[in-house]
N, C-alpha and C positions, 0 to 999 in steps of 0.2 A: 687332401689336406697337406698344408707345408707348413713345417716345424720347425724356425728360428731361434737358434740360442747366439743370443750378443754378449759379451762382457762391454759392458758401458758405465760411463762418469755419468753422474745423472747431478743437475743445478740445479738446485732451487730458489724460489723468491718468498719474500715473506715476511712481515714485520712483526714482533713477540714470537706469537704460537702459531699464526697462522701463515701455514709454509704449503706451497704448490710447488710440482714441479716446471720449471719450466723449459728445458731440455733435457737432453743426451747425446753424449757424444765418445765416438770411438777411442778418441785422442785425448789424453789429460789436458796438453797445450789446448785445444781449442775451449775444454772446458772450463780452462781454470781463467783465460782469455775473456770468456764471457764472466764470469765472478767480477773483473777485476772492472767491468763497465759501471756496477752501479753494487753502494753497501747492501742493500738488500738481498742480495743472493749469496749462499753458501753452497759450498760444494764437499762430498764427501770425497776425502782422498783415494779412499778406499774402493775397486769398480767392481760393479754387479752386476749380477749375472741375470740375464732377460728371457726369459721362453715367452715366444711367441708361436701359437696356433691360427693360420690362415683358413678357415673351409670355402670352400666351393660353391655349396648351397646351405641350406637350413636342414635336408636332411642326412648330409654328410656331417655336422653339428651333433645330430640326432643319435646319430650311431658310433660315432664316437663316443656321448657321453653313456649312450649304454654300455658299449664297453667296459669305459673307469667303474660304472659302477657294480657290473659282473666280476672284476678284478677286484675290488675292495670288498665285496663280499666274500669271496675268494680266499683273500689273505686273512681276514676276520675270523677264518674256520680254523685255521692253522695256530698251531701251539706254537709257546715261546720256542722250543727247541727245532722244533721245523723251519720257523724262520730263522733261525742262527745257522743252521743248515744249509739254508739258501742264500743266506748274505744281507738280509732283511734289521735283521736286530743288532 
């Protein structure tokens, strides 16, 4: 599995309510670049932050989410003060 975290500009298209994304990009300039092609897209100023999860196969998926879900049962046994403990709360 490979694990990417991006900070990216993300633009959207959209008229009223109904808004898509339709890039991102690393660089403000490029993103703000494409905004200024057409009214329809807005861009937040502000850039965020992207995790992405690549697997392998389907059963490297599998075991993963077994994982998360042995850790959130996990942490669900622990008290509030255990986790302040641990940096959680």
């Amino acid at each position: 599995m490979k694990h990417i975290e991006v900070e990216c500009y993300e633009v959207y298209e959209g008229y009223d309510r109904n808004y898509h994304l339709k890039a991102r990009f690393t660089n403000f300039a490029d993103a703000f670049r494409l905004k200024q092609t057409s009214a329809y897209y807005s861009l937040d100023p502000n850039p965020k932050k992207i995790s992405i999860s690549l697997y392998e196969s389907y059963e490297e998926y599998e075991e993963a989410k077994s994982e998360s879900i042995q850790r959130k049962k996990a942490l669900e046994k622990l008290t509030y003060e255990e986790k302040k403990l641990l940096g959680l709360a």
